[in-house]
VMD Tcl script that draws the C-alpha trace (Angstrom):
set ca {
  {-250.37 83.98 25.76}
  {-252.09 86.96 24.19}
  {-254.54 86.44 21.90}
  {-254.81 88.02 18.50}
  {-257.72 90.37 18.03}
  {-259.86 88.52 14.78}
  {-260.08 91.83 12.71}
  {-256.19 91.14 12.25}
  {-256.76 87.71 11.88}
  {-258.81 88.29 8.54}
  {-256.38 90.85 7.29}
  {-253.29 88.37 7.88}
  {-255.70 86.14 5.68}
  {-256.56 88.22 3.03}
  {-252.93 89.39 2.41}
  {-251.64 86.13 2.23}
  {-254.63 85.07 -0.49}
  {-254.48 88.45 -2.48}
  {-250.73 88.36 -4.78}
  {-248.84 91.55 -4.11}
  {-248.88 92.87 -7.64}
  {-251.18 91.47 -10.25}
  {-249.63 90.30 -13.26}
  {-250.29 93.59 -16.06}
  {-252.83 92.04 -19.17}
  {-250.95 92.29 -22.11}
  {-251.89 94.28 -24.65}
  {-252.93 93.78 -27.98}
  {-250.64 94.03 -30.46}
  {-250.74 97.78 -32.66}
  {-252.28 99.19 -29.26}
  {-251.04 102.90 -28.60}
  {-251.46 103.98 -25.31}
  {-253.10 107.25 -24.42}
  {-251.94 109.99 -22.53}
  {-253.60 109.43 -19.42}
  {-252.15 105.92 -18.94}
  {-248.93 107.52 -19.72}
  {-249.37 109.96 -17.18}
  {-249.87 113.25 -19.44}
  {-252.39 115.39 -19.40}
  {-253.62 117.44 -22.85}
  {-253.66 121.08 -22.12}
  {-256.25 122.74 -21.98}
  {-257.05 126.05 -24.06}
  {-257.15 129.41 -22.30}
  {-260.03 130.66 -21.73}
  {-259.50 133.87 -22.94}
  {-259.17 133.99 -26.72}
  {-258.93 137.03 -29.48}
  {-262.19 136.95 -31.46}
  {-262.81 138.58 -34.53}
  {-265.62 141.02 -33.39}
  {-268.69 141.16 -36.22}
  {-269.36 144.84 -37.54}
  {-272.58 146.02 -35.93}
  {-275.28 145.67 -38.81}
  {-276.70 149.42 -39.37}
  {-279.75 150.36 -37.61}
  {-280.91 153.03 -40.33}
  {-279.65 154.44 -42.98}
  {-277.71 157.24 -41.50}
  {-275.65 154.82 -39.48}
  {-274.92 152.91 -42.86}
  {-273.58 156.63 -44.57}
  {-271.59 156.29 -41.35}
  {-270.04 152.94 -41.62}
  {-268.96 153.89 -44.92}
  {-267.53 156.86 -44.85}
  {-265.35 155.37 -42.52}
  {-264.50 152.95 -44.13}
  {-264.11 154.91 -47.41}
  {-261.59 157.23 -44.92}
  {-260.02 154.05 -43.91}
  {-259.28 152.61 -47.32}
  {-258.27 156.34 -48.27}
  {-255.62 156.29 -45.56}
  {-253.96 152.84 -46.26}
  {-253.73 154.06 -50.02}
  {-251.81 156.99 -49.14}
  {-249.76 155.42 -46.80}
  {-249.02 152.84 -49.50}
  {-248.22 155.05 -52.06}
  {-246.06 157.04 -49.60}
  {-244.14 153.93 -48.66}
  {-243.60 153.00 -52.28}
  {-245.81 150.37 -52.42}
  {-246.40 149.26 -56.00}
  {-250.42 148.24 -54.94}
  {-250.98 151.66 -54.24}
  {-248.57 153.92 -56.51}
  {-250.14 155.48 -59.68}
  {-249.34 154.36 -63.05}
  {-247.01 156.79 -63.49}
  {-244.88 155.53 -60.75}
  {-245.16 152.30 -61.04}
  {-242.19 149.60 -62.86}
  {-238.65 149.20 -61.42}
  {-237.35 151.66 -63.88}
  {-239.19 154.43 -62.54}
  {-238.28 153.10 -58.82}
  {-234.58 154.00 -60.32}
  {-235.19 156.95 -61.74}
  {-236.67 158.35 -58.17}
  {-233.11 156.92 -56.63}
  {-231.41 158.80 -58.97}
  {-233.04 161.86 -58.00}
  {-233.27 161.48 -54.41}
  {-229.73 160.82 -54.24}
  {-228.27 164.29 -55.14}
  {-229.08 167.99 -54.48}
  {-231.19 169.67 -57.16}
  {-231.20 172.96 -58.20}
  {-234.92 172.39 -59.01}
  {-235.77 172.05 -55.04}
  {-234.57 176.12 -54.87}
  {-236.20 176.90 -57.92}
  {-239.61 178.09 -56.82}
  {-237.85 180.11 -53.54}
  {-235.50 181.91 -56.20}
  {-238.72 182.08 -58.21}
  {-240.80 184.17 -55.75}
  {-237.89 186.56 -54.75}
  {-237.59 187.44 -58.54}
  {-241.39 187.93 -58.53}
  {-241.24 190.49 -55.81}
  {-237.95 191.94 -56.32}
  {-238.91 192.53 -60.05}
  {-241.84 195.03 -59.19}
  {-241.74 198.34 -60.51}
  {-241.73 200.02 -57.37}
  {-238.34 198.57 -56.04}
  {-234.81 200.30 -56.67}
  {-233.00 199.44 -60.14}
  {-230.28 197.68 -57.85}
  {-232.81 195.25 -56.82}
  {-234.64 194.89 -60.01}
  {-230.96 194.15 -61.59}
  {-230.37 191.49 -58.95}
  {-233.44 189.51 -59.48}
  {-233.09 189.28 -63.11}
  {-229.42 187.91 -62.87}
  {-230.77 185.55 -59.92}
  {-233.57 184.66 -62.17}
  {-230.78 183.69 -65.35}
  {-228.65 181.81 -62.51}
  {-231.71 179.70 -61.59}
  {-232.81 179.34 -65.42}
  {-229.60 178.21 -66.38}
  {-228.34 175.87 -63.52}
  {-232.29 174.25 -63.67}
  {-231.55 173.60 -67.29}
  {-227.79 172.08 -66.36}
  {-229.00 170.16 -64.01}
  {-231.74 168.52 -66.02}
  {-229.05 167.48 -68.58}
  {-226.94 166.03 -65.86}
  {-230.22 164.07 -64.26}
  {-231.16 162.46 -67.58}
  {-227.68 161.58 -68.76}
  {-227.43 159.54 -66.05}
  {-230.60 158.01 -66.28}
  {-230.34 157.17 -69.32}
  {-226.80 155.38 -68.54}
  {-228.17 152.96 -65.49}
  {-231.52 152.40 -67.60}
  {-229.25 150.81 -70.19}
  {-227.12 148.69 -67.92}
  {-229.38 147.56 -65.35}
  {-232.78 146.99 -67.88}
  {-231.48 146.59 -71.18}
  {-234.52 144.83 -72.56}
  {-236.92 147.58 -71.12}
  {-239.39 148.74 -73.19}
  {-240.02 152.67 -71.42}
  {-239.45 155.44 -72.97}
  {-236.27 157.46 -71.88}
  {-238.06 160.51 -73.14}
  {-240.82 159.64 -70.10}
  {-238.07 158.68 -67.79}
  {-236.48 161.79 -68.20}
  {-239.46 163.98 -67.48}
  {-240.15 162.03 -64.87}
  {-236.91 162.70 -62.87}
  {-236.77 166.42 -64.05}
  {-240.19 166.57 -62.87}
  {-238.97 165.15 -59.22}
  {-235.72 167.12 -58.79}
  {-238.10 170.31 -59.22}
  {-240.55 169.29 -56.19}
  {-239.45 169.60 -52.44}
  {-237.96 166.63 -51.06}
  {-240.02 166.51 -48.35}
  {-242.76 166.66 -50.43}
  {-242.34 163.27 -52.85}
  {-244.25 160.73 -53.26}
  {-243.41 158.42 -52.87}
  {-240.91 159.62 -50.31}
  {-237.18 159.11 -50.53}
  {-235.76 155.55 -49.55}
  {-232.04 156.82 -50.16}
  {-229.75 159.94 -48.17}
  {-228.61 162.10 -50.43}
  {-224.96 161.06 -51.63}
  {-225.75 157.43 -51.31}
  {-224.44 155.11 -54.43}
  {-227.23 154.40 -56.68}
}
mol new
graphics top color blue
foreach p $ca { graphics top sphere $p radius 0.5 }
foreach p [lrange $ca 0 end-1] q [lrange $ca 1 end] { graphics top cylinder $p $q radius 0.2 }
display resetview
């Protein structure tokens, strides 16, 4: 009764000539598909990377002096900061092995009478002036024996036992104790804040 338009007519046609899905052509064998045929894209890189800027070449010589005195005061700061840290790169030769590293725990571990020796040391220098009272000139001198006498204790005490944990923990060591002992008298005499290197144990810790 009602007639079918012919545009639908062709379509009817060419659906029932065209197969629904197409049989897939194998592939070869040892073929590895890629990413996009498995669906996966490969990311991208940002856009925004860190790149190692170029030093600007000098324009004259002044701005050369310039570039290397800071770099000079660079280099000059990472050494100290090095040899303040303990860092065996920067320390002096004198500071340097892991018997010396010992001998500074040694030190740093206990109270010194050295560290009060320079105080005491300037209050017998003024209290010993002719001017001031016998009293106080009588004081100073005793203060000054005290401080002689409990340096030179002391000392004795700081090299006996560096002597004893040189032995057990580097027994093939070929330093001097002599050095070693001068070396930690030398310490226990200079500020604690003031060290370098600086103190990696609290006082009263177990060396």
């Amino acid at each position: 009764m009602f007639r079918r338009k012919s545009a639908d007519l062709v379509a009817d046609a060419s659906a029932e000539v065209t197969p629904a899905d197409e049989p897939a052509t194998p592939a070869p064998r040892g073929y590895t598909p890629s990413k996009r045929e498995l669906g996966k894209q490969t990311p991208k890189r940002s856009s925004v990377q860190r790149r190692r800027v170029a030093e600007k070449a000098p324009e004259n010589r002044r701005e050369a002096y310039r570039q290397l005195r800071d770099r000079q005061r660079a280099e000059r700061a990472e050494a100290t900061a090095g040899m303040k840290a303990g860092d065996e790169r920067y320390l002096l030769p004198r500071d340097r092995g892991p018997e010396r590293s010992l001998v500074r725990d040694v030190v740093d571990s206990r109270r010194t009478v050295g560290t009060y020796f320079f105080g005491g040391a300037l209050v017998v220098l003024i209290g010993s002036q002719p001017m001031m009272p016998k009293v106080v000139q009588l004081g100073t001198n005793i203060l000054w024996v005290i401080l002689a006498a409990g340096v030179v204790i002391d000392s004795i005490l700081i090299a006996r036992k560096v002597k004893r944990l040189v032995r057990e923990r580097f027994p093939k060591s070929d330093q001097r104790l002599g050095s070693l002992y001068l070396y930690g008298i030398m310490r226990g005499l200079t500020f604690r804040r003031m060290r370098i290197p600086k103190p990696k144990v609290e006082i009263g810790a177990q060396v």
